[in-house]
NUPASE-501728 format. One record per residue (C-alpha): residue in one letter; x, y, z. Coordinates in steps of 0.25 Angstrom, whole numbers, plus 5000, padded with zeros to 4 digits. Layout:
AXYZ ...
//
This chain:
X508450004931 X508449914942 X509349934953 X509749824962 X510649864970 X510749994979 X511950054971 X511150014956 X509850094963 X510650234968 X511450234955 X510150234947 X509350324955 X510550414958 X510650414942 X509250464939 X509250584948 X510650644943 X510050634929 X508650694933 X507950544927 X506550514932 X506750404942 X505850294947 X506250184958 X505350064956 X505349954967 X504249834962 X503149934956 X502249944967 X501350064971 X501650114956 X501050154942 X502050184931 X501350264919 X501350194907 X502150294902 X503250234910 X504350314918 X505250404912 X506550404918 X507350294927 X506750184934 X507650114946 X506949974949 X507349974965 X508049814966 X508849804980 X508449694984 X509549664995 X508949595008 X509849585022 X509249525034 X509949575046 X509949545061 X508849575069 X507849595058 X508449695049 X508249685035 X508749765023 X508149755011 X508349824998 X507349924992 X506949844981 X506749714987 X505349664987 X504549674999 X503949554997 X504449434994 X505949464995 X505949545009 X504749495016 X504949345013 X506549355017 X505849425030 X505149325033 X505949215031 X506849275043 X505649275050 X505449425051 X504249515049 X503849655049 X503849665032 X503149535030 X501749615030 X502049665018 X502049535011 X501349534996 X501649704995 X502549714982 X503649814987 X505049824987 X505749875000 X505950014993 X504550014989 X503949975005 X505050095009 X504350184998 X502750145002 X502950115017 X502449955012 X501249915021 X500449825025 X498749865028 X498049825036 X497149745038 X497849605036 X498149485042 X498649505056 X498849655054 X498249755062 X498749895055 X499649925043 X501049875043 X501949985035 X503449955031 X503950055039 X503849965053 X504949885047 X505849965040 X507050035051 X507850105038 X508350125025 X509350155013 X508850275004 X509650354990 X508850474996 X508550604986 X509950644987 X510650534982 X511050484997 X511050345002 X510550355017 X510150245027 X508750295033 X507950245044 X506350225043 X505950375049 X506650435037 X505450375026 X504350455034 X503550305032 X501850345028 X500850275023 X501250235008 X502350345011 X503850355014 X504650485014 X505350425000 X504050474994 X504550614995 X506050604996 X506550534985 X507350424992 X507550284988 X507450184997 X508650074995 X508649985007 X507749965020 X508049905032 X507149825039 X506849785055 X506049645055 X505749555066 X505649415069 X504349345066 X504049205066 X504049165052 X502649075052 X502049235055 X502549305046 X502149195036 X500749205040 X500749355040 X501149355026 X500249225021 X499149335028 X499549465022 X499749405007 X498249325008 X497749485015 X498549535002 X497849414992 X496549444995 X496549624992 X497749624983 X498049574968 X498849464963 X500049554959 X500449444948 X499149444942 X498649594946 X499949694946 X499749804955 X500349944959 X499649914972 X498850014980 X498450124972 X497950224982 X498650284995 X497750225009 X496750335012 X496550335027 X495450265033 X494950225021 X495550125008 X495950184996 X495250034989 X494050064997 X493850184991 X494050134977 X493250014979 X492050104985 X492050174971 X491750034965 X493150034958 X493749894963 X493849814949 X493949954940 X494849904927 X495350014918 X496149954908 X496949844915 X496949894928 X496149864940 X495749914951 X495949774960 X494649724963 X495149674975 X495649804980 X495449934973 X496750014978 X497349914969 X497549934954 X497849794948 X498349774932 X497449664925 X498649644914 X499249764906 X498549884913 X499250014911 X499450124921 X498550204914 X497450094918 X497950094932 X497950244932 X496550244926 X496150164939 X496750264949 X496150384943 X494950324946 X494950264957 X495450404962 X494350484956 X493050384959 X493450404974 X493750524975 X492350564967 X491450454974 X492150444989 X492950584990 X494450514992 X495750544984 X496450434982 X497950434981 X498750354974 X499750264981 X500550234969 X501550294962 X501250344946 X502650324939 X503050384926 X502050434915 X500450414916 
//
């Protein structure tokens, strides 16, 4: 179902767990593979889109508005920044909450990575319990690719954001910058659809790299690829199947490990039945 409204989202997801069903709480799809076998049990499409500016830079946003346009664009326009590197990342808010959204560096004007955590000073979670509570930004533990909701269960609802001023000419630049950065190593997502990057940042040394050392940037099985532009990307030509996708990741996993002694770890999540 999709809920857009807070009390829609709780009533559903509340509902699943008295009665034991299989829940999944999709936000726009990013950083997952369903199964062709589907998802046996309720899917709750995360819609809270509600968007309140407040004085002194404060924003709230709901969990299952987009990143990017909705969020950053309005941001802009008000001449605030501190979201406006993420510009071109499909996310909702929940979903930035769930990944810790960022931005790598190298890029224009950017001298280390910029993670969502820097701009986020609290939130709204429906915890493990069944409890609405208000939390601040220590309470999700923030890692790489990792917040404590991982591991507890809870569903983010809200955030509140503290942006600040910016003159607006600046923060178009940086995002005319960031989205050419973006053009250049990422598929089209209209013409290339995309789960995103498909293994966890090994450190020191690029997950891509390692693939593409191994000779398997361009590798098709079925209709997948692995993007020739960057090979932590698996890209659909039109009508692949998660079983092509999947073929790709085994792999990817087992050449490096056998030719360069790695283990890569997926970053996505594998939903439902393979």
């Amino acid at each position: 179902m999709h809920a857009r409204t807070t009390d829609e989202f709780c009533r559903a997801v509340l509902g699943a767990r008295e009665f034991g069903i299989p829940l999944f709480v999709l936000g726009r799809g990013a950083n997952i593979l369903v199964g062709d076998g589907g998802f046996r049990g309720v899917v709750v499409r995360c819609g809270m889109s509600e968007l309140e500016f407040l004085p002194g830079g404060l924003v709230r946003a709901g969990a299952g508005l987009d990143t990017f346009p909705d969020l950053i664009l309005a941001s802009v326009e008000r001449g605030l920044g501190g979201i406006h590197h993420f510009v071109g990342i499909p996310s909702t808010v929940g979903g930035a909450v769930w990944q810790n959204l960022h931005f790598l560096a190298p890029a224009p004007g950017r001298e280390r990575t910029v993670f969502w955590e820097e701009a986020m000073v609290g939130a709204t979670i429906l915890d493990a319990r069944g409890r609405l509570r208000d939390v601040d930004t220590e309470y999700f533990r923030f890692g790489y690719d990792y917040s404590i909701i991982h591991d507890t269960g809870d569903l983010v609802l809200d955030v509140s954001l503290q942006l600040t001023p910016v003159p607006v000419p600046e923060l178009r630049r940086v995002i005319r910058e960031n989205l050419a950065w973006r053009d250049e190593r990422h598929p089209d997502l209209w013409l290339y659809p995309c789960a995103g990057s498909i293994f966890k940042k090994i450190e020191g040394i690029g997950a891509g790299r390692l693939v593409d050392e191994c000779g398997l940037k361009g590798h098709v099985h079925g209709a997948a690829q692995i993007f020739r532009k960057h090979a932590n990307i698996i890209v659909n030509l039109g009508g692949a199947t998660a079983s092509d996708v999947r073929a790709l990741v085994d792999l990817a996993q087992s050449t490096v490990h056998r030719k360069l002694g790695y283990a890569l770890e997926p970053e996505i999540a594998f939903v439902g039945e393979f």
